[in-house]
N, C-alpha and C positions, 0 to 999 in steps of 0.2 A: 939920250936913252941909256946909253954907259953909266955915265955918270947917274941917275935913279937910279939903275940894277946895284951898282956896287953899295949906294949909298943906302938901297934895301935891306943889300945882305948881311952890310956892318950893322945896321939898327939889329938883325933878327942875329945875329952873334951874339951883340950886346946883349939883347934881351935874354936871351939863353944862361949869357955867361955870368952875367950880378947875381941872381939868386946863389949859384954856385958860390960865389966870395961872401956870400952874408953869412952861407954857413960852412963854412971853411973854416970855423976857428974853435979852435979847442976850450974847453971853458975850465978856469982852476978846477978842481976839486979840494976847497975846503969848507971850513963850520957855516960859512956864510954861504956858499953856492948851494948849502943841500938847503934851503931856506929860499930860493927864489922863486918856484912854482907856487910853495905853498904862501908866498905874499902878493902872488899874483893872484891866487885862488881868490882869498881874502878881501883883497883889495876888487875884484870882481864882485865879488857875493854883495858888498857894501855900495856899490853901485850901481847894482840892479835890482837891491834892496830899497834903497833911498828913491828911484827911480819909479816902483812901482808904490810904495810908500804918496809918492807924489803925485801920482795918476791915480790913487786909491781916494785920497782928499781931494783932488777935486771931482770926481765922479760923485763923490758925496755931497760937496758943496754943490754941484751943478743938482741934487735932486733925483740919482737915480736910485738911490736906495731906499725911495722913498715908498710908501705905503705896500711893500712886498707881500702880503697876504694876497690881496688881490692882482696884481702881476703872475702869482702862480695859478692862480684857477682861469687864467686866459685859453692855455695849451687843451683842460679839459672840455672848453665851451666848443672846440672845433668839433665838427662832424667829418670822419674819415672813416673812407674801409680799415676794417681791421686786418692786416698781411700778417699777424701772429701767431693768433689762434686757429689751429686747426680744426677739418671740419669733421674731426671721430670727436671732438672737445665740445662741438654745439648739438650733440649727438644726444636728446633728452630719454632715448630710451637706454642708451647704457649707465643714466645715474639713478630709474628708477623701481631697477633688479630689488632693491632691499638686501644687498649683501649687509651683512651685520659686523665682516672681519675687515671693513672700514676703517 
């Protein structure tokens, strides 16, 4: 039982203490270091460009962009209460005053 406890509490030092030593280190300051975020940026953008680029063609090869005219008038064919419009808004006698400064 000794032996797990201690052998617990080395692992949870360990684990503690590595991240500490990854960044524990001072990084040069020169022309090249101010240049590594922005090729990390870079080099990101270019691989979740290319990636979505790739998921873009085949969503097209697979046919979903297919006849989109009718895919939009889907949402209208539903029948829902309407939770928007207020009810002074379905109100037909205050639109039929005849104010003229309309």
């Amino acid at each position: 039982m000794r032996r797990r406890l201690a052998f617990l509490v080395l692992a949870l030092v360990a684990a503690l203490a590595l991240p500490a030593v990854a960044l524990a280190h001072d990084t040069p300051e020169n022309d090249e270091s101010k240049w590594v975020m922005a090729d990390w940026m870079l080099d990101m953008f270019f691989v979740l460009a290319g990636t979505a680029l790739v998921a873009f063609v085949l969503a097209w090869k697979a046919g979903h962009f297919h006849n989109l005219d009718e895919a939009a008038r889907v949402p209208l064919l539903v029948d829902e209460e309407d939770y928007y419009t207020p009810d002074w808004a379905r109100d037909e006698e205050e639109w039929d005053d005849g104010d003229p400064q309309r």
